[in-house]
BABATOR-769998 format. One record per residue: x, y negated, z of N, C-alpha, C in turn. Coordinates in steps of 0.02 Angstrom, whole numbers, padded with zeros to 5 digits, always signed. Layout:
<atoms>
XYZXYZXYZ...
</atoms>
This chain:
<atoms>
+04822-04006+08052+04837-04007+08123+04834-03936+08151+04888-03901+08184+04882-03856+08213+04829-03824+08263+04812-03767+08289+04773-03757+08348+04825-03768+08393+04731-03782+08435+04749-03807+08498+04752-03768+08559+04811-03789+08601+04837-03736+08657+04753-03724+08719+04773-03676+08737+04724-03664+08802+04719-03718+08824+04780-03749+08860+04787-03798+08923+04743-03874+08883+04758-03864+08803+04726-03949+08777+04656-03955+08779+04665-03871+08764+04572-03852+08774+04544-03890+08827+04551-03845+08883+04553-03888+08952+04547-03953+08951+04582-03978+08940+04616-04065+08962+04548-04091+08902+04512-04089+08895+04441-04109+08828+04412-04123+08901+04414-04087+08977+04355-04115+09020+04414-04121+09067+04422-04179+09079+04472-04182+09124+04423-04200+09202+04390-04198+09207+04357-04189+09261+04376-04129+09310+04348-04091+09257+04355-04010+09270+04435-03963+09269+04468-04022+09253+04546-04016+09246+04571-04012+09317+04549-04093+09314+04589-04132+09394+04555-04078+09447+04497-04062+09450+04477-04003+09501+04490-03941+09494+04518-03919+09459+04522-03820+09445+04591-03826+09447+04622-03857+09415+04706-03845+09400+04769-03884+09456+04808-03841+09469+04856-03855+09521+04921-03845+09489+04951-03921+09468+05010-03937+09450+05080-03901+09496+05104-03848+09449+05172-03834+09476+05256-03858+09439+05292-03879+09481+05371-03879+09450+05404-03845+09473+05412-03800+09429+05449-03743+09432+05549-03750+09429+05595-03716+09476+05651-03714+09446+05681-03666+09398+05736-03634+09400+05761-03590+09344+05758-03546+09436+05756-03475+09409+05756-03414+09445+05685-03405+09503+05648-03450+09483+05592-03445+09541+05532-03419+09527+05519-03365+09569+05465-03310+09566+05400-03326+09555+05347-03343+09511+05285-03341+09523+05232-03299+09551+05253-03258+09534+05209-03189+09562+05265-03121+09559+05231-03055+09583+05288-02990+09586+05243-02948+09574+05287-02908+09534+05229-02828+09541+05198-02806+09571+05151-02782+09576+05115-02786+09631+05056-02818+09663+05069-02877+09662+05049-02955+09715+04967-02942+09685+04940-02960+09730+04851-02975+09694+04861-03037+09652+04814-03030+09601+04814-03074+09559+04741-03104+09563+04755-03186+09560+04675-03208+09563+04695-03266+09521+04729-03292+09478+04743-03362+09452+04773-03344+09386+04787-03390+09326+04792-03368+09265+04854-03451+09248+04900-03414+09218+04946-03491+09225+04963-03497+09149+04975-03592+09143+04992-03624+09083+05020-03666+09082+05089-03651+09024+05154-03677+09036+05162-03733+08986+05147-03822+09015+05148-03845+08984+05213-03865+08941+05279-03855+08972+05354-03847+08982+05392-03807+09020+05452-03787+08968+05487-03728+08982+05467-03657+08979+05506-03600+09014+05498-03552+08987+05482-03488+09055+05448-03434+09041+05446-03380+09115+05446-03323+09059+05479-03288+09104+05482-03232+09085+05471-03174+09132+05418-03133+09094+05374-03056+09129+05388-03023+09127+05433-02978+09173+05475-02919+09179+05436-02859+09225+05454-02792+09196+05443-02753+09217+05478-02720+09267+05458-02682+09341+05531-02637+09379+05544-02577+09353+05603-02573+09312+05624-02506+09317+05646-02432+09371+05655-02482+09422+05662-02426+09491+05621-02431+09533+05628-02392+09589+05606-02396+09644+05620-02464+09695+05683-02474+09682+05703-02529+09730+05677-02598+09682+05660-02604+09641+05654-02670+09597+05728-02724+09594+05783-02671+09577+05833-02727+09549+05866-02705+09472+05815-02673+09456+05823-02669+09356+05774-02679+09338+05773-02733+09308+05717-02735+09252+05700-02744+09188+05640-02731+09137+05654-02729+09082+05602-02801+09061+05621-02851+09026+05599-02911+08996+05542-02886+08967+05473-02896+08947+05420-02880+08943+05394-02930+08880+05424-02980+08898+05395-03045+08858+05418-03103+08895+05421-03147+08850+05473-03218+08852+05415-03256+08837+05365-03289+08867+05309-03362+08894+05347-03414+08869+05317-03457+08838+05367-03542+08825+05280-03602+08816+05281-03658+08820+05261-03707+08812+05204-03702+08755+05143-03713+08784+05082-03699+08747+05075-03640+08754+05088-03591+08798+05076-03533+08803+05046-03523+08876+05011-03448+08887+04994-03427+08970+05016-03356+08984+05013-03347+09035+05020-03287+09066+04985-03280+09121+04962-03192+09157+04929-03198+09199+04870-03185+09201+04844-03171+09135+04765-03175+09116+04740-03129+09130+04770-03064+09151+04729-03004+09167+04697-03015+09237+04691-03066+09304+04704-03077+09337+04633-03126+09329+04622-03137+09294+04549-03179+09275+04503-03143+09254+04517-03070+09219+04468-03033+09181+04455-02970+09205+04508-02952+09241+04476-02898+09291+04532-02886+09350+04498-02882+09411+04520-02880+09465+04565-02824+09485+04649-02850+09461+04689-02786+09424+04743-02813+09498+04796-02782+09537+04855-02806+09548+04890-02822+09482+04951-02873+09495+04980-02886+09428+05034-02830+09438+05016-02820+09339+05070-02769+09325+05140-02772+09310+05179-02828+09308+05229-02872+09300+05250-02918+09342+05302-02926+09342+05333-03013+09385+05353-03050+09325+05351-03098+09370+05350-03186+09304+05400-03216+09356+05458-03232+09302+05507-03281+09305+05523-03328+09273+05519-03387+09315+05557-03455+09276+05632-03450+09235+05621-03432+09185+05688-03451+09148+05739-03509+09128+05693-03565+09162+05726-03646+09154+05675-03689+09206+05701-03727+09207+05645-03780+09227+05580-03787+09180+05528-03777+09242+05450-03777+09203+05386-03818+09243+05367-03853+09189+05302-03862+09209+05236-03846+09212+05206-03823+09257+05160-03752+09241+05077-03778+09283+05038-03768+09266+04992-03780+09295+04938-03698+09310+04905-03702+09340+04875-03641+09378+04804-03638+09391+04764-03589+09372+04674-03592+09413+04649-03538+09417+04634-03523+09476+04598-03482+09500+04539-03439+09453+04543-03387+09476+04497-03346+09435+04421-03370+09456+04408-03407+09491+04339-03441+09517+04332-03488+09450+04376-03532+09466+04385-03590+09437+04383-03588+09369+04398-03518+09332+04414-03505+09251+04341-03502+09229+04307-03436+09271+04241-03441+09245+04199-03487+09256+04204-03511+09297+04164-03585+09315+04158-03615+09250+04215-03654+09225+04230-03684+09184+04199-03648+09117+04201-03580+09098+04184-03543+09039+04097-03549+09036+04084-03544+09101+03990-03558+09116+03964-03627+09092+04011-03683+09109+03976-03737+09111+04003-03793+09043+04051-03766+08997+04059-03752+08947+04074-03694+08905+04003-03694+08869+04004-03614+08828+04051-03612+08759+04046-03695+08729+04068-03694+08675+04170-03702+08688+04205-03721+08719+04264-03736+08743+04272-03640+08778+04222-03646+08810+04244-03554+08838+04247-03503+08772+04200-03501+08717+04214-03454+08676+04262-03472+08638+04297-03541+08622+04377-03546+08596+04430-03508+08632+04420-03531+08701+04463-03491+08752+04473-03421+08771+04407-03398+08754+04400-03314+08747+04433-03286+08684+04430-03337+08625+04447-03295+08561+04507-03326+08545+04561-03361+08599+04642-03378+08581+04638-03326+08623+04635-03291+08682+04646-03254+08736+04637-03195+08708+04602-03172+08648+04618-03102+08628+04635-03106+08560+04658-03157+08536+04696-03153+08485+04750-03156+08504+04786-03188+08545+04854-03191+08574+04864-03133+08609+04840-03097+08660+04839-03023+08678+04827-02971+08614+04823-02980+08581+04816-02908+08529+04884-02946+08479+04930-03014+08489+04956-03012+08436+05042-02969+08479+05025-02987+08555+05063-02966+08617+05048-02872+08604+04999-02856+08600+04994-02779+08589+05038-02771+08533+05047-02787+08471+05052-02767+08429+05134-02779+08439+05137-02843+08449+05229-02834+08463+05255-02775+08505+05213-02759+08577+05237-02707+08620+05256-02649+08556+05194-02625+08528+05202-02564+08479+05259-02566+08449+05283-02615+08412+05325-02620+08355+05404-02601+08394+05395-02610+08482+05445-02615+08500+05473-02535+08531+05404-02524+08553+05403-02468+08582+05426-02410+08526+05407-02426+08479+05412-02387+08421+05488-02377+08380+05524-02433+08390+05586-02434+08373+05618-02422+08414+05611-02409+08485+05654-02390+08541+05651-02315+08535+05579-02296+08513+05569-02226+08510+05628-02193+08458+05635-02237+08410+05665-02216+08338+05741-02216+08364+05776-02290+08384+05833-02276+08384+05869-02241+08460+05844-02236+08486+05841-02180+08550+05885-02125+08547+05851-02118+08492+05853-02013+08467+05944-02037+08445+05974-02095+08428+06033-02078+08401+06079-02091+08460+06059-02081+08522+06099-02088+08578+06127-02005+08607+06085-01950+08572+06069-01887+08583+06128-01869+08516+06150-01916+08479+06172-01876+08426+06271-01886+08432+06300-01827+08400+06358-01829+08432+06410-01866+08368+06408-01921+08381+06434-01984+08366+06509-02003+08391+06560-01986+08353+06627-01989+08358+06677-02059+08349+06630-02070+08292+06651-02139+08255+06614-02206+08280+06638-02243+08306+06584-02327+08320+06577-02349+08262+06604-02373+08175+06574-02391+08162+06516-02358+08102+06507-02285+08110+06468-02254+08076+06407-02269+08132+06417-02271+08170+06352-02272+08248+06331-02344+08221+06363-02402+08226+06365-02445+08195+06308-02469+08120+06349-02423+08078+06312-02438+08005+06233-02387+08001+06227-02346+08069+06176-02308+08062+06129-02347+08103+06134-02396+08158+06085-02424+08209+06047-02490+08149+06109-02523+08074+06066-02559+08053+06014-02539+08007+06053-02467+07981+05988-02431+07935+05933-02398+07980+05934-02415+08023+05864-02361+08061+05833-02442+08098+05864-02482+08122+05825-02549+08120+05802-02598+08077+05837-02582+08017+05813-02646+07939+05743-02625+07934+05722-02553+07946+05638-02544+07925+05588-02599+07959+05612-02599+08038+05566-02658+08065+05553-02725+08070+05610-02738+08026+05613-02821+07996+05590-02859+07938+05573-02805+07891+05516-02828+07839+05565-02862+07789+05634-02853+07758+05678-02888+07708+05660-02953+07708+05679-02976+07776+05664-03055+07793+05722-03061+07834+05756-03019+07845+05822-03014+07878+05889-03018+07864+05928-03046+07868+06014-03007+07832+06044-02999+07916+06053-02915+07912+06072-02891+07977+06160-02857+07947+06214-02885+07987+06268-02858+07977+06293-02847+08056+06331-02810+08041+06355-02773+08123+06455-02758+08116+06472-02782+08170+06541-02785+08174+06558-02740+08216+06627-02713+08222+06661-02670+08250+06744-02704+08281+06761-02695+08349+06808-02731+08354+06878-02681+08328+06913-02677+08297+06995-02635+08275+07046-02654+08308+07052-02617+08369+07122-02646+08395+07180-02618+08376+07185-02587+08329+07249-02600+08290+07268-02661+08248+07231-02698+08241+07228-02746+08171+07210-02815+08228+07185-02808+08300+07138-02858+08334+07106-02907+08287+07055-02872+08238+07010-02902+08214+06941-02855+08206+06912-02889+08188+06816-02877+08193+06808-02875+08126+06782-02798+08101+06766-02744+08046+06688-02750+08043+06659-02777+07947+06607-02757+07944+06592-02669+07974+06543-02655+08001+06530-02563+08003+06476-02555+07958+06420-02596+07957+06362-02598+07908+06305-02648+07899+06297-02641+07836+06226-02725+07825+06185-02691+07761+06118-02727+07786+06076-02735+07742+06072-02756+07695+06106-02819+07701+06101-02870+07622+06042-02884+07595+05983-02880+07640+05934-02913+07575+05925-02982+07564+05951-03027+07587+05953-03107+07543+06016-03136+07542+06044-03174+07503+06111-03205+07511+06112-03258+07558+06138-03284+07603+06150-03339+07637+06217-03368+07661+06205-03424+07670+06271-03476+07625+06302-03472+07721+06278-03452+07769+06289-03465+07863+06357-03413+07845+06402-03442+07889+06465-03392+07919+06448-03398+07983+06473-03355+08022+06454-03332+08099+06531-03326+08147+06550-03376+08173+06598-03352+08219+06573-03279+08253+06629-03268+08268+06630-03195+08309+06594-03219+08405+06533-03191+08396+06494-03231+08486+06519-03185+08532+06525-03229+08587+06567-03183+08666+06497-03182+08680+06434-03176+08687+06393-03156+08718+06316-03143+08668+06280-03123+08727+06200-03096+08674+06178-03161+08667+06135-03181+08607+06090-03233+08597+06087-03261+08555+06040-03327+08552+06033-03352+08505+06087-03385+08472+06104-03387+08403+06185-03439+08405+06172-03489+08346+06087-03493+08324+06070-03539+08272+05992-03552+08298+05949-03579+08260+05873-03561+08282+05844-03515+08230+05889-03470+08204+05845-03415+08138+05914-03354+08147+05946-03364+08190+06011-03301+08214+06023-03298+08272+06024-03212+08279+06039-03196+08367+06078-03154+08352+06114-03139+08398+06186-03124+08398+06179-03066+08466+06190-02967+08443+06187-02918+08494+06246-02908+08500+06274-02914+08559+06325-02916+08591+06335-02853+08648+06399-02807+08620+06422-02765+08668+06478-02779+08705+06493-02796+08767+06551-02797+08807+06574-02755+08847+06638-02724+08842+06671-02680+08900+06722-02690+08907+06732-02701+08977+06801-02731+09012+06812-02788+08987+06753-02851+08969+06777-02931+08965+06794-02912+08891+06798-02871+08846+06811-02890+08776+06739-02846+08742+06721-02896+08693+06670-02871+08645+06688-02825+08603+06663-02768+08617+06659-02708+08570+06639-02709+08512+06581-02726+08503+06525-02742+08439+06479-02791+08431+06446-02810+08381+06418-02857+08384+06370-02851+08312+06309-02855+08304+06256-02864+08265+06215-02932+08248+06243-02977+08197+06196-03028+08181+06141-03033+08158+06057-03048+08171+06012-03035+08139+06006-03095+08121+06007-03130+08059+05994-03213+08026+05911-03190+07987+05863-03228+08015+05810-03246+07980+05815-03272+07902+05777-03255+07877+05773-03288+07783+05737-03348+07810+05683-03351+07860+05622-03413+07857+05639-03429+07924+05598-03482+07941+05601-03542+08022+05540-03501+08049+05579-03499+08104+05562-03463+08166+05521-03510+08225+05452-03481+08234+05423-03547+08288+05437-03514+08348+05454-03560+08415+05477-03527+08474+05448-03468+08497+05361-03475+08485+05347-03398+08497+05362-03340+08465+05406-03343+08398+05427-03290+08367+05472-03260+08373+05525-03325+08391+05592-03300+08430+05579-03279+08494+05542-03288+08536+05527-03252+08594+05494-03187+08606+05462-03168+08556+05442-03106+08525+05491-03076+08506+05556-03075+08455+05621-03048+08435+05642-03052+08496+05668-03088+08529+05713-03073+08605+05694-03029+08632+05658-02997+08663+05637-02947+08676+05644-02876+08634+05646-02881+08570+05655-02826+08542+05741-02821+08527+05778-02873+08531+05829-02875+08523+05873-02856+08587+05855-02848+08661+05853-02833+08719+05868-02749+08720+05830-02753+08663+05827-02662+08677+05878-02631+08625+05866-02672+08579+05940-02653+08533+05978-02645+08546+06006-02696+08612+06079-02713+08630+06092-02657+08716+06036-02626+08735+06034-02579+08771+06055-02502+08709+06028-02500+08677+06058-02440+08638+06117-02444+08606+06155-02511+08609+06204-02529+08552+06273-02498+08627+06249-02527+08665+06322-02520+08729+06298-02472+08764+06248-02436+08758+06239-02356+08779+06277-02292+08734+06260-02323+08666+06300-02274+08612+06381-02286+08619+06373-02333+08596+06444-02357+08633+06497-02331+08680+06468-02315+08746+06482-02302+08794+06504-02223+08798+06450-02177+08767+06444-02121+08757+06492-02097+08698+06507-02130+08637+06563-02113+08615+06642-02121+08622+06634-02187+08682+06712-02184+08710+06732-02128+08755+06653-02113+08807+06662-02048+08832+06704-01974+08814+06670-01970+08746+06630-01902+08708+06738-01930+08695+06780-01980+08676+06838-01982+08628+06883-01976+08704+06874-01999+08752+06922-02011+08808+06919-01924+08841+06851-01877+08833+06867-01814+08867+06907-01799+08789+06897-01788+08745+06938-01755+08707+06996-01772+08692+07016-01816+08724+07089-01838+08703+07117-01793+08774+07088-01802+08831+07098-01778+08901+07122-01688+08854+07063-01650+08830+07073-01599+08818+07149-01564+08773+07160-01617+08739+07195-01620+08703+07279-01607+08731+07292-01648+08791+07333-01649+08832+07327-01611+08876+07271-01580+08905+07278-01527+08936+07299-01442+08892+07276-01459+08829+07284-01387+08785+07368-01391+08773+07400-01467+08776+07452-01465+08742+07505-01431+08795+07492-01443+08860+07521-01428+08929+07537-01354+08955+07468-01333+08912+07466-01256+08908+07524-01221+08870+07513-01255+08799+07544-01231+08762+07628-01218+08781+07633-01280+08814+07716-01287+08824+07730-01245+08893
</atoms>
């Protein structure tokens, strides 16, 4: 039998349930909290999904996905353990059922059960240090493939066959990552580069958008002007539990930010030099 979620923890005294916890139904796009906001309550999602985004600007209308929350999971907890504003906003990504308790109400409960509180203390920093460790892994590969946005990249699908060799390191050969290139001379979609470390029997339509397109394959998706530029399949070797894929989404978020940034920068870097080209020829004549 698996462990057991925070919230089942809980539900062992339902006494202490029916009094501390305040049943929410959540829709798709609805705010729980904002950057900022004081935090005094710690939330658990018995259904569906929120997602904790960071502001990238000043005005708060870019943001960067932080982490993807789903069912048997919480968020919010800093907010119980020390009297922090929250550093993130939490969004409903679907319809959710979520329940809520006060930072009164948490320790209460941890006082008057010691043995149910030290379970709850030691999922709460095992699940936060397994959340640290994803941040790192992410932060760390953004750091890595970053640097090839700086590099002067002529060709898409050498940019291409270079984003899967500088990303296969962080997948542990549990991956088969191949990456396409669209040829509009030919209007067809060109391996540019793959890993190959396991054989698998899956063919992959060509996806009009980012995401999941199996439950062990996600699909990075570049679009400009309504047609897909490129596209990167990452297919799992093993089964993926929702919190793992929600852990990859996020790192795959950032992939697909460097994939249509490079992108972008070499249609640039080809559209002034063709410009130059026609201007030298103008001269000439």
């Amino acid at each position: 039998m698996g462990k057991k979620t925070l919230l089942e923890i809980f539900k062992r005294q339902p006494e202490v349930f029916e009094k501390y916890f305040s049943k929410m139904e959540i829709n798709k796009g609805d705010i729980l909290f904002r950057e900022g906001d004081k935090g005094n309550e710690v939330f658990f999602i018995e259904k569906g999904t929120v997602a904790i985004k960071k502001s990238m600007d000043k005005n708060g209308t870019d943001f960067k996905i932080l982490a993807i929350v789903s069912e048997g999971n919480f968020f919010g907890e800093m907010a119980v353990l020390k009297d922090i504003p929250r550093t993130a906003s939490a969004e409903a990504v679907e319809e959710s059922l979520i329940y809520k308790i006060s930072r009164a109400g948490f320790l209460e409960f941890v006082n008057k059960y010691p043995q149910e509180g030290f379970e709850i203390f030691l999922q709460i920093t095992s699940i936060s240090m397994e959340r640290l460790q994803h941040t790192s892994k992410e932060l760390t590969l953004l750091y890595d493939i970053s640097r090839m946005l700086t590099s002067d990249y002529l060709d898409e699908k050498i940019f291409l066959k270079d984003i899967v060799d500088e990303v296969s390191f962080y997948f542990d050969n549990e991956w088969n990552i191949e990456s396409f290139f669209y040829n509009f001379y030919n209007d067809e979609y060109e391996m540019a580069g793959s890993n190959r470390e396991f054989e698998s029997s899956k063919k992959f339509s060509n996806p009009s958008q980012s995401g999941w397109i199996d439950d062990n394959a996600y699909a990075v998706v570049a679009i400009e002007k309504n047609k897909v530029q490129a596209y990167i399949i990452f297919n799992s070797k093993g089964e993926l539990s929702i919190a793992e894929k929600n852990n990859w989404a996020t790192i795959f978020n950032t992939i697909s930010f460097i994939l249509s940034s490079g992108l972008k920068n070499i249609a640039g870097k080809k559209e002034l030099g063709f410009m130059n080209k026609l201007k030298n020829r103008k001269n000439f004549l």
